[in-house]
N, C-alpha and C positions, 0 to 999 in steps of 0.2 A: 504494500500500500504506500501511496505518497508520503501519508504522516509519518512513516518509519523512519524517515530524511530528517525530516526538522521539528520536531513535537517535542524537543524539550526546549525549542526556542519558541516555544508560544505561548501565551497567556492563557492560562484556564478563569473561568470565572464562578464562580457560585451563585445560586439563588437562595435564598432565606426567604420562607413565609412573612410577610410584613401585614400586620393588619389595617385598612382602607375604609375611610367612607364607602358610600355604595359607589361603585367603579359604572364609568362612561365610557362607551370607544372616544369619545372625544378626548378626554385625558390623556389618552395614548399609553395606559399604564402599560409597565414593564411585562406584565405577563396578566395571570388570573391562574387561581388555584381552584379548582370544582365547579360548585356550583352550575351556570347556564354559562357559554362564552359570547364571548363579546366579539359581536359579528363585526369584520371590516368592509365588509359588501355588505350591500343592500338583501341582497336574497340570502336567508340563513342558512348554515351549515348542519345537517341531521343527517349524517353517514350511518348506514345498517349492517348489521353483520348477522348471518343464521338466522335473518326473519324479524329484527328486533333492533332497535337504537341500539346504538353502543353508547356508551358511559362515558361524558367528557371527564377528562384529568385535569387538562390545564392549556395553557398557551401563552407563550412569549413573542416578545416583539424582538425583533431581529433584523434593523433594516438593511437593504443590500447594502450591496456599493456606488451607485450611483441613483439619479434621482426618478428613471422609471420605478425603481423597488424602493422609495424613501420610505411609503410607509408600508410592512411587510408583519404578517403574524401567521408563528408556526403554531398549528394546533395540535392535541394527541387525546387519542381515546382507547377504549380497549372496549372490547364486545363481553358481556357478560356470560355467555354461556362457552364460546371457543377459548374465549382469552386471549384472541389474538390484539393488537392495536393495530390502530391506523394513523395516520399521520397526515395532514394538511397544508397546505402553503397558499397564503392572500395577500396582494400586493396590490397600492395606487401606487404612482405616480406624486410627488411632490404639488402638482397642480392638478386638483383634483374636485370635484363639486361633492364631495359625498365631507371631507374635513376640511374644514378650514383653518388657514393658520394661525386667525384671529380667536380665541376660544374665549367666552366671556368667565367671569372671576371664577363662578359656580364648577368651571368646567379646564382651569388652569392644568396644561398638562405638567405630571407628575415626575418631576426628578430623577436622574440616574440614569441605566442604560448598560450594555453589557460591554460595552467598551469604556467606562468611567467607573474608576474607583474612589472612592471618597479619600479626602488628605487626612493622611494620617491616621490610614485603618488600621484599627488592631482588632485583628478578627478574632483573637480567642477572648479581649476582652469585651466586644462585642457579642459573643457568644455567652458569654457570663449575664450580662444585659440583660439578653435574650430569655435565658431559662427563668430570672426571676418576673418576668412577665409571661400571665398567660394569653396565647394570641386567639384572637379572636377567630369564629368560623362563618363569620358571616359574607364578609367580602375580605379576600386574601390575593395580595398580591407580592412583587417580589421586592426583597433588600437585595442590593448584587454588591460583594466583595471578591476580593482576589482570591483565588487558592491558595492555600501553601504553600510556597516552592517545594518543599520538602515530600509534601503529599505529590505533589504532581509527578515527581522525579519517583519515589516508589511506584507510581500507577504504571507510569512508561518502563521503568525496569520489567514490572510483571508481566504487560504484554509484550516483550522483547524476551520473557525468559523460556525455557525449557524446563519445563515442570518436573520434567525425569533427570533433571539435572540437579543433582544433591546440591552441591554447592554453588547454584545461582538464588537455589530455592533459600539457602542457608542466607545468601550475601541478602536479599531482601532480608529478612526477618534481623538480621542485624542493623541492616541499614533504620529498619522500625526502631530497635533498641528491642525487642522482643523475643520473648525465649524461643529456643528452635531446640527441639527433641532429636537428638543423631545417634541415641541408643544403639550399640549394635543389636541386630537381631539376635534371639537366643535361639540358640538349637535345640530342640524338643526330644530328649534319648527316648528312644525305641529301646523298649522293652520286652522280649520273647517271653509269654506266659504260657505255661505248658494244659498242652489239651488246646493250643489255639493256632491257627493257620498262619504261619513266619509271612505269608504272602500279605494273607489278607491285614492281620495288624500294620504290617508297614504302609499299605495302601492307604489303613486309616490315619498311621501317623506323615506322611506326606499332605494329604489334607488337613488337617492340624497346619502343620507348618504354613499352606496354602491362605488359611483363613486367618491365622496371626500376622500375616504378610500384608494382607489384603486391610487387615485392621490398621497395622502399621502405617501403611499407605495412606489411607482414608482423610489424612490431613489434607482441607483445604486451604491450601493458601490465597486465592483469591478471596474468598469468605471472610479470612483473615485481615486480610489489605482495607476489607471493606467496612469492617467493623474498627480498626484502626483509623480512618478516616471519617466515620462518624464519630468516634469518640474526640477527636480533634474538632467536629465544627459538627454537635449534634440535629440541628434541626435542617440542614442544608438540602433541598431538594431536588435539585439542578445543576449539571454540570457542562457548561457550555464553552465552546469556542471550534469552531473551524478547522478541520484536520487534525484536532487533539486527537488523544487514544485516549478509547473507553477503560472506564472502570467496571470490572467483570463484578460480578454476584457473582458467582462459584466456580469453582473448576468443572467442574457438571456441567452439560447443556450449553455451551458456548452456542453460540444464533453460528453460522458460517457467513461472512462475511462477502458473501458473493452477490453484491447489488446490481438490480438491472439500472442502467441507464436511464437517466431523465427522458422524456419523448425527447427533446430539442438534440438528441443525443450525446450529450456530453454526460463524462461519469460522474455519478453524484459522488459528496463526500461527504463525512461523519463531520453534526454542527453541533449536536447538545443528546444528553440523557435524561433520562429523569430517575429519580434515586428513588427507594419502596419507604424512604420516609414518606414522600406528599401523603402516603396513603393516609398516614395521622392527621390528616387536616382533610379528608373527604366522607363525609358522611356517603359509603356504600363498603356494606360488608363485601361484599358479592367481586369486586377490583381485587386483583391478585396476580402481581410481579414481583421480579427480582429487579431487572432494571427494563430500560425503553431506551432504545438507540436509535437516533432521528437521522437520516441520510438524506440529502439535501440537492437540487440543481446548485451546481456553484455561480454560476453565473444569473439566479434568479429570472431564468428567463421568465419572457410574455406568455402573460396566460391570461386567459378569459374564465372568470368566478375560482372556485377555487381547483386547484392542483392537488393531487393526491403523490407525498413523496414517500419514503420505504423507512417504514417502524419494525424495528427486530424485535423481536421480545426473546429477555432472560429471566425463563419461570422461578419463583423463589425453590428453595430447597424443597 
């Protein structure tokens, strides 16, 4: 993949739950957490999946790069019965009759943006902030600060590493500060009881051996990474920037990373996740992932209403 080049020279960003007046598309708020979404066209968005709405999650604003896509919102939902997600893309034009750039006081848009971070963030003391307030669920939108360097640089080690590789898996888990189990394996003695088949007991003790192996193993280190990363910035929802590398849920059930092609045909690229925190801020039992991998036209081509781009789902354990 291209990000393999240069992902550790890019900015990741975060999302943090922010609690909001009632949210206007006029505002241009940074995102929307559940709830109904806030339509950037005129005609509203109601994707189906097995016969039935899917369940909105959430949507951020993301504007291209130039001013056909100035104003631009990615949306993502997940179907309640397959579980799969789908993924959306809506964009004006900077000149445009549906927003105006004049927004009167009631309707001031709202600060921030995922290319701006606030002076002098301290995101874990922000994060302190955070837990002794509780946030609201009424209307939830995003705080965005920077990532960790630190978190960024183990994310990109893990997707870069060989899992069957003792000592890449070891160099993470150090690089965390965290303990890593290099136990050798013990050898299970076979024992010959009389009155019993030499064959068949060994057979059983190979399997022994087979199953303590397989326990051994069973370490996830992406799970790990995962829960290391939220313990560093707990409420964080969103992980956004442009050719980053995802942050995996598990070693299990990796999505295969083989994306088709936007129509315009150019290959999409990896722009943002969504973490299985938001779930703590949606009223719907029934939503159920590990993470959401949003792949994107890079060039934001022209499109008429909305665009449907490629949502990978990583089911929780």
């Amino acid at each position: 993949m291209e990000a393999l080049n240069d992902s550790s020279k890019m900015t990741v960003y975060l999302g943090f739950p922010k609690s909001s007046p009632t949210l206007t598309i006029k505002q241009m708020p940074d995102g929307k957490i559940g709830g109904n979404p806030l339509f950037l066209l005129s005609e509203p968005l109601a994707p189906e999946c097995c016969g039935i709405p899917s369940k909105f999650i959430c949507q951020i604003s993301a504007p291209g790069d130039d001013d056909s896509s100035y104003y631009r919102y990615l949306y993502v939902f997940q179907c309640l019965t397959c579980k799969l997600p789908s993924a959306f893309r809506a964009q004006l034009p900077k000149e445009n009759p549906l927003i105006q750039e004049e927004q009167n006081e009631s309707n001031e848009p709202l600060d921030s943006g995922w290319d701006t971070v606030p002076d002098s963030s301290d995101l874990l003391n922000m994060m302190d902030n955070l837990e002794d307030t509780k946030v609201s669920k009424k209307d939830l939108t995003f705080e965005i600060f920077q990532e960790d360097e630190k978190a960024t640089e183990v994310i990109n080690k893990l997707y870069r590493a060989d899992l069957q590789n003792k000592e890449m898996v070891k160099d993470i888990y150090e690089f965390m500060e965290a303990p890593f189990d290099e136990e050798e394996e013990e050898d299970i003695p076979f024992e010959e009881e009389e009155g019993e088949d030499p064959e068949e007991d060994k057979d059983a003790n190979d399997l022994m051996k087979l199953i303590a192996k397989n326990q051994k193993d069973s370490k996830d280190i992406s799970f790990d990474v995962l829960k290391w990363c939220r313990d560093l910035d707990p409420t964080q929802c969103i992980r956004y920037g442009k050719r980053i590398l995802p942050l995996w849920y598990s070693d299990k059930g990796r999505p295969a990373e083989r994306i088709e092609n936007c129509t315009c045909g150019e290959a999409r690229i990896f722009e943002f996740q969504v973490l299985p925190q938001i779930l703590n801020y949606i009223k719907e039992d029934e939503l159920d992932f590990g993470t959401i991998l949003v792949y994107t036209c890079p060039n934001s081509c022209q499109i008429e209403g909305y665009a449907r781009e490629v949502a990978l789902l990583q089911a929780s354990i």
